[in-house]
NUDREN-420455 format. One line per 5 residues: number of its first residue (from 1); their letters; for each residue x, y, z of C-alpha. Coordinates in Angstrom, 2 decimals. Example, Ala and Ser with C-alpha at 12.3 -4.5 7.8 and 13.67 -1.06 7.14 Angstrom:
NUDREN-420455
1) AS) 12.30 -4.50 7.80  13.67 -1.06 7.14
***
This chain:
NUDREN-420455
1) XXXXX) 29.65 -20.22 -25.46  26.54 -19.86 -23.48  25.43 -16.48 -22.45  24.10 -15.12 -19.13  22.06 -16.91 -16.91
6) XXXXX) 18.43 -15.49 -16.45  17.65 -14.61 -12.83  15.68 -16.89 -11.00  12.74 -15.60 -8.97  13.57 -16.48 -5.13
11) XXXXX) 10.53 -18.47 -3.53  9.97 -17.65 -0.19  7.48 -20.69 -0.21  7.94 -23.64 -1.99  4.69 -26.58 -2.46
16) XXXXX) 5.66 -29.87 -3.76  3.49 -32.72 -3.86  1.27 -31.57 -1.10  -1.24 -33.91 -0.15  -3.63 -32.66 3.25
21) XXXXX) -7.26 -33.81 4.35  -9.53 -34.67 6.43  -10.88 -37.96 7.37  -11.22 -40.07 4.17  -11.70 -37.40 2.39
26) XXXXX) -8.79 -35.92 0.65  -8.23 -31.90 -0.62  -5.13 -31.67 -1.72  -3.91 -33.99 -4.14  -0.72 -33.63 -5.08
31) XXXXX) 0.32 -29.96 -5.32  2.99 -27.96 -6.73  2.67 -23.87 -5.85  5.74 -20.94 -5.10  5.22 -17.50 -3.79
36) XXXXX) 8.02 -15.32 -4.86  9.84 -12.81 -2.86  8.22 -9.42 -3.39  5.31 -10.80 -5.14  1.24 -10.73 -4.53
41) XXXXX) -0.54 -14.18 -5.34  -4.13 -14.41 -5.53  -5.39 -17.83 -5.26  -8.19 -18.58 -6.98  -10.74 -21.80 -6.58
46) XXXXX) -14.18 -22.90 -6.63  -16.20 -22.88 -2.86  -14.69 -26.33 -1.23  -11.66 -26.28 -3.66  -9.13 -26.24 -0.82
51) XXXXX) -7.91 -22.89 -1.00  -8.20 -22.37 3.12  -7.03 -25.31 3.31  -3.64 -24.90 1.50  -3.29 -21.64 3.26
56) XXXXX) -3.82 -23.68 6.69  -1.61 -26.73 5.97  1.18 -24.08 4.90  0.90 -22.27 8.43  0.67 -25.64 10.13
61) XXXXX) -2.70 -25.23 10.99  -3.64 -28.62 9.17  -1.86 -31.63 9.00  -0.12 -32.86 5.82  -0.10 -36.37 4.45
66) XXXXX) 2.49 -36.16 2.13  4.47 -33.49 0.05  7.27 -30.96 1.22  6.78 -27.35 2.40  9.68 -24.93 2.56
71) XXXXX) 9.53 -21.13 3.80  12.24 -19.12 3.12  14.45 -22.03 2.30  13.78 -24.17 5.19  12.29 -27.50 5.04
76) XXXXX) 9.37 -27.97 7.84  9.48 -31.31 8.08  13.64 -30.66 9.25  12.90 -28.19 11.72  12.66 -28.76 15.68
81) XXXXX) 9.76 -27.54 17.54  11.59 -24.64 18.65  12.93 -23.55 15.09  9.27 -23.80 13.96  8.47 -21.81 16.56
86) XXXXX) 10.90 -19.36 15.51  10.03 -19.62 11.27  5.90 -18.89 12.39  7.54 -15.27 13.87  8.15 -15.05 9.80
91) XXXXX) 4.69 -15.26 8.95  2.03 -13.08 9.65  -1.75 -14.24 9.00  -5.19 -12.02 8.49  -8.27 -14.42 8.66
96) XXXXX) -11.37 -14.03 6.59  -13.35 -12.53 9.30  -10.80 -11.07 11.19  -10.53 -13.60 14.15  -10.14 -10.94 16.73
101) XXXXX) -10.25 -11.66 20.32  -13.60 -9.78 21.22  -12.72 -9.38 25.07  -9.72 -7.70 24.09  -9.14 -3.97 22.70
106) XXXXX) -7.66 -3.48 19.35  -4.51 -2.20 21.22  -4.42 -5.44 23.18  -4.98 -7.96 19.92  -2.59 -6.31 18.19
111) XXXXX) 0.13 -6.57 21.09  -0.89 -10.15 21.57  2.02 -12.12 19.37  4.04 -9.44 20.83  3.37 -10.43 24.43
116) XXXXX) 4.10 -14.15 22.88  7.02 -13.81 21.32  9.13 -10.95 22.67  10.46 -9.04 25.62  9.76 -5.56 25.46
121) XXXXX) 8.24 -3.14 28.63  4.88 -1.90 28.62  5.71 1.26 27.20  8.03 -0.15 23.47  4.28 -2.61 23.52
126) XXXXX) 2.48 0.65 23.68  4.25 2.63 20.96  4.73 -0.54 18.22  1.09 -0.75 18.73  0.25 2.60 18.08
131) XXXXX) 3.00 2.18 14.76  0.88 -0.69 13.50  -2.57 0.96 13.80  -0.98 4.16 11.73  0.44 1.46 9.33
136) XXXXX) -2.64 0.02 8.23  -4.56 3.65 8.29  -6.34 3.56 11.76  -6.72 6.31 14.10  -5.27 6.21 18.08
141) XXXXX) -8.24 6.80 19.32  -9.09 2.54 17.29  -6.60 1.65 20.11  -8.77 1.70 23.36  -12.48 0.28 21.24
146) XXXXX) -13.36 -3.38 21.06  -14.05 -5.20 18.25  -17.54 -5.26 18.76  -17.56 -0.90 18.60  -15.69 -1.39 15.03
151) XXXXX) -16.97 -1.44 11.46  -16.38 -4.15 9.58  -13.22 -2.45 6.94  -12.16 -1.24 10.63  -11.82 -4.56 12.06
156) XXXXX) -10.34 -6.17 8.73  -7.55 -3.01 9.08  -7.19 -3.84 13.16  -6.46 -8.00 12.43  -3.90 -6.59 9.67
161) XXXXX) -1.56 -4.29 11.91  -2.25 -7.56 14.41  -0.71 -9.80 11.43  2.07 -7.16 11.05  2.89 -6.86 14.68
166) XXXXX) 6.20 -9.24 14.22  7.36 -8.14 11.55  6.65 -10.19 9.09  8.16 -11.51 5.90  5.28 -13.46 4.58
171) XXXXX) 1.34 -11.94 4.79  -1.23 -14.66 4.24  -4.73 -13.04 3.59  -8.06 -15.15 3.90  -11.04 -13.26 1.79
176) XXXXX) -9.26 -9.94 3.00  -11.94 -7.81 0.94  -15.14 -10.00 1.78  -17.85 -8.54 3.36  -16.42 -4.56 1.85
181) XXXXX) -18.41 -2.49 0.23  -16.75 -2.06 -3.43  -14.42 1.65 -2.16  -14.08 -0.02 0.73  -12.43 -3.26 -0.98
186) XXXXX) -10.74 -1.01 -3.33  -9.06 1.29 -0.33  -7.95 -2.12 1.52  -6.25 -3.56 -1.92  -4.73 -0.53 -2.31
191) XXXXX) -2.89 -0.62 1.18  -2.06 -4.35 0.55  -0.15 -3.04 -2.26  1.54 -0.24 -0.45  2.27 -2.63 2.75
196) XXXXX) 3.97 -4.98 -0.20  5.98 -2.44 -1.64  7.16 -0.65 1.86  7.80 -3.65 3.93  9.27 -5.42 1.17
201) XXXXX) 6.49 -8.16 2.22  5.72 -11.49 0.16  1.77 -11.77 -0.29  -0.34 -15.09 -0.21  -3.60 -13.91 -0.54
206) XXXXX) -6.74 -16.43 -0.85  -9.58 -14.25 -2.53  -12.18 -14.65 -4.77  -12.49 -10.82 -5.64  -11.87 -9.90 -9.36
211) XXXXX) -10.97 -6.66 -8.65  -7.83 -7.95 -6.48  -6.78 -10.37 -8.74  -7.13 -7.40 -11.32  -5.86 -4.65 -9.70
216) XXXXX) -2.83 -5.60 -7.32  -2.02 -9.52 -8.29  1.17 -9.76 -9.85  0.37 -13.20 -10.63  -2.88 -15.80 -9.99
221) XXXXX) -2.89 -19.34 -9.35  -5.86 -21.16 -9.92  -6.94 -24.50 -8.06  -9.18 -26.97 -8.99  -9.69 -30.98 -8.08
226) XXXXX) -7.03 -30.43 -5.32  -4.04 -29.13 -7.71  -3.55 -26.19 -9.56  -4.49 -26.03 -12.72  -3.11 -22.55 -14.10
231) XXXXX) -0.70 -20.05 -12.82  -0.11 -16.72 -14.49  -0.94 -13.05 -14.85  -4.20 -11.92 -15.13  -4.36 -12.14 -18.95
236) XXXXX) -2.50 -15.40 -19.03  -5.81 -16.44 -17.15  -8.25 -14.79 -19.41  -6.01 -17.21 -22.39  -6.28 -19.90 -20.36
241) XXXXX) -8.29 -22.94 -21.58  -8.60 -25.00 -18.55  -12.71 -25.28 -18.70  -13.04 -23.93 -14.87  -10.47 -21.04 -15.20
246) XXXXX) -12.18 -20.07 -18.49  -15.62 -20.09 -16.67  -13.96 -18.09 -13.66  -12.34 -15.57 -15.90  -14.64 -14.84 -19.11
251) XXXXX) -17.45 -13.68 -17.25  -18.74 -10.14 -17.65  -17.31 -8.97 -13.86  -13.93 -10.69 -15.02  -13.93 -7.97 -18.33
256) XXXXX) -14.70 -5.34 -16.98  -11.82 -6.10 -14.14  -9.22 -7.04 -17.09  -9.15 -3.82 -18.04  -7.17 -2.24 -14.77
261) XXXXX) -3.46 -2.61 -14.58  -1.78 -5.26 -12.66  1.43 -3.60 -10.35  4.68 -4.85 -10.55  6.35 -6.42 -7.37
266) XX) 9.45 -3.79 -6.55  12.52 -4.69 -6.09
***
Protein backbone atom coordinates (compact mmCIF):
# COMPACT_ATOMS: atom_id res chain seq x y z
CA UNK A 1 0.00 0.00 0.00
CA UNK A 2 1.46 3.26 -0.96
CA UNK A 3 1.88 5.90 1.60
CA UNK A 4 1.15 9.66 1.56
CA UNK A 5 1.55 11.74 -1.24
CA UNK A 6 4.33 14.49 -0.88
CA UNK A 7 2.96 18.01 -1.33
CA UNK A 8 3.51 19.58 -4.45
CA UNK A 9 4.82 23.13 -4.53
CA UNK A 10 1.97 25.34 -6.31
CA UNK A 11 3.53 27.39 -9.33
CA UNK A 12 2.14 30.55 -9.70
CA UNK A 13 4.14 30.67 -13.08
CA UNK A 14 4.69 27.96 -15.17
CA UNK A 15 7.57 28.16 -18.50
CA UNK A 16 7.43 25.42 -20.94
CA UNK A 17 9.21 25.38 -24.04
CA UNK A 18 9.52 29.08 -24.31
CA UNK A 19 11.01 30.22 -27.34
CA UNK A 20 11.11 34.55 -27.75
CA UNK A 21 13.47 36.81 -29.98
CA UNK A 22 14.15 39.27 -31.92
CA UNK A 23 14.67 39.45 -35.55
CA UNK A 24 16.70 36.35 -36.63
CA UNK A 25 18.16 36.23 -33.74
CA UNK A 26 16.76 33.95 -31.17
CA UNK A 27 17.10 34.20 -26.94
CA UNK A 28 15.17 31.85 -25.69
CA UNK A 29 15.46 28.49 -26.83
CA UNK A 30 13.36 26.25 -25.49
CA UNK A 31 12.72 26.92 -21.78
CA UNK A 32 11.35 25.22 -18.89
CA UNK A 33 11.21 27.60 -15.44
CA UNK A 34 8.32 27.70 -12.24
CA UNK A 35 8.10 30.27 -9.57
CA UNK A 36 6.43 28.83 -6.59
CA UNK A 37 3.86 30.39 -4.45
CA UNK A 38 5.57 32.09 -1.52
CA UNK A 39 8.92 31.71 -2.95
CA UNK A 40 11.96 34.30 -4.00
CA UNK A 41 13.80 33.29 -7.35
CA UNK A 42 16.87 34.90 -8.33
CA UNK A 43 17.69 34.47 -11.87
CA UNK A 44 20.95 34.29 -12.68
CA UNK A 45 22.75 34.70 -16.37
CA UNK A 46 25.61 36.02 -18.17
CA UNK A 47 25.17 39.96 -19.75
CA UNK A 48 22.92 39.14 -23.08
CA UNK A 49 21.78 35.73 -21.61
CA UNK A 50 18.09 36.64 -21.85
CA UNK A 51 17.26 37.14 -18.41
CA UNK A 52 15.20 40.66 -19.23
CA UNK A 53 14.06 39.10 -21.74
CA UNK A 54 12.27 36.12 -20.04
CA UNK A 55 11.07 38.53 -17.47
CA UNK A 56 9.54 40.67 -20.51
CA UNK A 57 8.05 37.83 -22.61
CA UNK A 58 6.41 36.57 -19.20
CA UNK A 59 4.69 40.12 -18.64
CA UNK A 60 3.84 40.28 -22.32
CA UNK A 61 6.17 42.83 -22.98
CA UNK A 62 7.89 40.63 -25.78
CA UNK A 63 6.44 38.45 -28.12
CA UNK A 64 6.76 34.64 -27.90
CA UNK A 65 7.43 32.26 -30.74
CA UNK A 66 6.59 29.22 -29.25
CA UNK A 67 6.19 27.60 -25.70
CA UNK A 68 3.27 28.02 -23.07
CA UNK A 69 3.09 30.54 -20.19
CA UNK A 70 0.66 30.09 -17.33
CA UNK A 71 0.18 32.55 -14.22
CA UNK A 72 -1.63 31.39 -11.53
CA UNK A 73 -3.06 28.53 -13.47
CA UNK A 74 -4.18 30.30 -16.48
CA UNK A 75 -2.95 29.70 -19.86
CA UNK A 76 -2.11 33.17 -21.81
CA UNK A 77 -2.41 32.04 -24.94
CA UNK A 78 -6.50 31.06 -23.74
CA UNK A 79 -7.22 34.26 -22.36
CA UNK A 80 -9.26 37.23 -24.13
CA UNK A 81 -7.87 40.61 -24.22
CA UNK A 82 -9.95 41.62 -21.45
CA UNK A 83 -9.03 38.60 -19.06
CA UNK A 84 -5.37 39.51 -19.80
CA UNK A 85 -6.12 42.68 -18.92
CA UNK A 86 -7.49 41.54 -15.78
CA UNK A 87 -4.39 38.62 -14.94
CA UNK A 88 -1.59 41.88 -15.55
CA UNK A 89 -3.70 43.54 -12.26
CA UNK A 90 -1.91 40.18 -10.70
CA UNK A 91 1.42 41.22 -11.44
CA UNK A 92 3.29 43.94 -10.23
CA UNK A 93 6.75 44.95 -11.98
CA UNK A 94 9.93 47.15 -10.57
CA UNK A 95 12.32 47.96 -13.54
CA UNK A 96 16.06 48.10 -13.27
CA UNK A 97 16.21 51.78 -13.15
CA UNK A 98 13.08 52.47 -11.78
CA UNK A 99 11.13 53.66 -14.95
CA UNK A 100 9.42 56.46 -13.17
CA UNK A 101 7.48 59.01 -14.94
CA UNK A 102 9.78 62.13 -14.23
CA UNK A 103 6.91 64.80 -14.81
CA UNK A 104 5.02 63.13 -12.27
CA UNK A 105 5.40 63.17 -8.27
CA UNK A 106 6.07 60.01 -6.47
CA UNK A 107 2.44 60.32 -5.13
CA UNK A 108 1.20 60.56 -8.70
CA UNK A 109 3.43 57.39 -10.18
CA UNK A 110 2.46 55.45 -7.59
CA UNK A 111 -1.42 56.19 -8.07
CA UNK A 112 -0.93 55.74 -11.76
CA UNK A 113 -2.14 51.81 -12.27
CA UNK A 114 -4.58 52.91 -9.76
CA UNK A 115 -6.06 55.65 -11.90
CA UNK A 116 -5.88 52.68 -14.72
CA UNK A 117 -7.42 50.11 -13.27
CA UNK A 118 -9.85 51.15 -10.54
CA UNK A 119 -12.56 53.45 -9.35
CA UNK A 120 -11.82 55.00 -6.24
CA UNK A 121 -12.28 59.14 -5.30
CA UNK A 122 -9.48 61.32 -4.91
CA UNK A 123 -9.28 60.99 -1.37
CA UNK A 124 -9.14 56.40 -1.03
CA UNK A 125 -6.13 57.43 -4.18
CA UNK A 126 -4.66 59.70 -1.62
CA UNK A 127 -4.55 57.44 1.43
CA UNK A 128 -3.47 53.89 -0.57
CA UNK A 129 -0.76 56.07 -1.76
CA UNK A 130 0.38 57.27 1.35
CA UNK A 131 -0.04 53.13 2.59
CA UNK A 132 2.35 52.17 -0.18
CA UNK A 133 5.08 54.79 0.47
CA UNK A 134 5.00 53.59 4.42
CA UNK A 135 5.11 49.99 2.96
CA UNK A 136 8.24 50.18 1.25
CA UNK A 137 9.88 52.58 4.15
CA UNK A 138 9.40 56.13 2.62
CA UNK A 139 8.47 59.17 4.38
CA UNK A 140 5.03 61.46 3.43
CA UNK A 141 6.80 64.16 2.93
CA UNK A 142 8.54 61.42 -0.61
CA UNK A 143 4.88 61.99 -1.71
CA UNK A 144 4.85 65.63 -3.13
CA UNK A 145 9.08 65.36 -4.67
CA UNK A 146 9.83 64.30 -8.21
CA UNK A 147 11.93 61.80 -9.20
CA UNK A 148 14.53 63.96 -10.21
CA UNK A 149 14.74 65.48 -6.13
CA UNK A 150 15.18 61.59 -5.09
CA UNK A 151 18.25 59.48 -4.35
CA UNK A 152 18.75 56.70 -6.17
CA UNK A 153 17.67 53.68 -3.08
CA UNK A 154 14.74 56.44 -2.82
CA UNK A 155 13.58 56.12 -6.24
CA UNK A 156 14.19 52.18 -6.39
CA UNK A 157 11.76 52.22 -2.94
CA UNK A 158 9.15 54.86 -4.84
CA UNK A 159 8.86 52.36 -8.31
CA UNK A 160 8.32 49.45 -5.59
CA UNK A 161 5.19 50.84 -3.59
CA UNK A 162 4.27 51.89 -7.53
CA UNK A 163 4.62 47.96 -8.36
CA UNK A 164 2.60 47.24 -5.17
CA UNK A 165 -0.11 49.72 -5.78
CA UNK A 166 -2.65 46.77 -7.09
CA UNK A 167 -2.08 44.54 -5.02
CA UNK A 168 -0.16 42.23 -6.34
CA UNK A 169 0.35 38.50 -6.25
CA UNK A 170 3.43 38.22 -8.33
CA UNK A 171 6.61 40.98 -7.89
CA UNK A 172 8.98 40.86 -10.82
CA UNK A 173 12.28 42.76 -9.93
CA UNK A 174 14.81 43.91 -12.74
CA UNK A 175 18.50 44.53 -11.05
CA UNK A 176 16.43 45.79 -7.92
CA UNK A 177 19.85 46.38 -5.95
CA UNK A 178 21.98 47.84 -8.97
CA UNK A 179 23.36 51.01 -8.70
CA UNK A 180 23.11 50.61 -4.24
CA UNK A 181 25.73 51.16 -2.29
CA UNK A 182 26.41 47.65 -0.42
CA UNK A 183 23.86 48.83 3.17
CA UNK A 184 21.91 50.25 0.84
CA UNK A 185 21.44 46.87 -1.28
CA UNK A 186 21.41 45.04 1.90
CA UNK A 187 18.39 47.35 3.52
CA UNK A 188 16.36 46.92 0.06
CA UNK A 189 16.85 42.86 0.15
CA UNK A 190 15.88 42.92 3.41
CA UNK A 191 12.39 44.63 2.71
CA UNK A 192 11.98 42.32 -0.36
CA UNK A 193 12.00 39.66 2.13
CA UNK A 194 9.65 41.24 4.57
CA UNK A 195 7.20 42.44 1.56
CA UNK A 196 7.40 38.40 0.66
CA UNK A 197 6.60 37.22 3.90
CA UNK A 198 3.70 39.98 4.78
CA UNK A 199 1.94 40.12 1.54
CA UNK A 200 2.23 36.57 1.06
CA UNK A 201 3.88 37.77 -2.43
CA UNK A 202 5.59 35.33 -5.07
CA UNK A 203 9.11 36.90 -6.10
CA UNK A 204 10.73 36.80 -9.68
CA UNK A 205 13.64 38.67 -9.24
CA UNK A 206 16.36 39.08 -12.20
CA UNK A 207 19.70 40.07 -10.33
CA UNK A 208 23.10 39.52 -10.62
CA UNK A 209 23.93 40.45 -6.89
CA UNK A 210 25.53 37.62 -4.78
CA UNK A 211 24.46 38.92 -1.79
CA UNK A 212 20.62 38.50 -2.91
CA UNK A 213 20.96 35.30 -4.24
CA UNK A 214 22.77 34.61 -0.79
CA UNK A 215 20.87 36.24 1.56
CA UNK A 216 17.00 36.17 0.66
CA UNK A 217 16.79 33.52 -2.49
CA UNK A 218 15.02 30.60 -1.51
CA UNK A 219 16.04 29.11 -4.65
CA UNK A 220 18.31 30.29 -7.99
CA UNK A 221 17.88 29.46 -11.47
CA UNK A 222 20.61 29.86 -13.66
CA UNK A 223 20.39 30.59 -17.56
CA UNK A 224 22.70 30.09 -20.08
CA UNK A 225 22.52 29.54 -24.19
CA UNK A 226 18.79 30.52 -23.89
CA UNK A 227 17.68 27.62 -21.29
CA UNK A 228 18.39 27.06 -17.90
CA UNK A 229 20.94 25.16 -17.02
CA UNK A 230 20.66 24.70 -13.07
CA UNK A 231 18.00 25.40 -10.58
CA UNK A 232 18.53 25.06 -6.86
CA UNK A 233 19.50 26.59 -3.55
CA UNK A 234 22.38 28.47 -3.17
CA UNK A 235 24.65 25.52 -2.26
CA UNK A 236 23.08 23.28 -4.83
CA UNK A 237 24.74 26.04 -7.12
CA UNK A 238 28.07 26.16 -5.47
CA UNK A 239 27.83 21.81 -6.30
CA UNK A 240 26.85 22.50 -9.46
CA UNK A 241 29.13 21.44 -12.38
CA UNK A 242 27.64 23.16 -15.26
CA UNK A 243 31.11 25.05 -16.42
CA UNK A 244 29.27 28.68 -16.39
CA UNK A 245 27.39 28.20 -13.03
CA UNK A 246 30.68 26.91 -11.54
CA UNK A 247 32.50 30.07 -12.88
CA UNK A 248 29.48 32.29 -11.55
CA UNK A 249 29.46 30.68 -8.18
CA UNK A 250 33.18 29.66 -7.07
CA UNK A 251 34.49 32.97 -7.20
CA UNK A 252 35.87 34.65 -4.10
CA UNK A 253 32.58 37.29 -3.82
CA UNK A 254 30.40 34.01 -4.29
CA UNK A 255 32.31 32.48 -0.78
CA UNK A 256 32.26 34.91 1.07
CA UNK A 257 28.26 35.33 0.18
CA UNK A 258 27.75 31.38 0.79
CA UNK A 259 28.30 31.81 4.07
CA UNK A 260 24.85 33.91 5.01
CA UNK A 261 21.67 32.02 5.46
CA UNK A 262 19.14 31.64 2.82
CA UNK A 263 15.23 32.40 4.39
CA UNK A 264 12.62 30.11 4.04
CA UNK A 265 9.42 31.10 2.02
CA UNK A 266 6.46 31.14 4.92
CA UNK A 267 3.64 29.58 4.66
Amino acid sequence: MAGPRASVPDPVIRVRGLEAGFGERLVLKGLDIDLFRGEILGLVGASGSGKSVLARTILGLVPKRAGTIEVLGRDLDALSPEQLRQLEQHMGVLFQFGALFSSLTVKENIQLPMREHMHLPEHLLDEVAMLKLDMVGLSPDAAAKLPSELSGGMIKRAALARALALDPDILFLDEPTSGLDPIGAGEFDELIATLRDTLGLSVFMVTHDLDSLAGICNRIAAIHDGRIVASGTFQQMLDCEHPWVRTYFRGKRARAAAGRDISAPSN
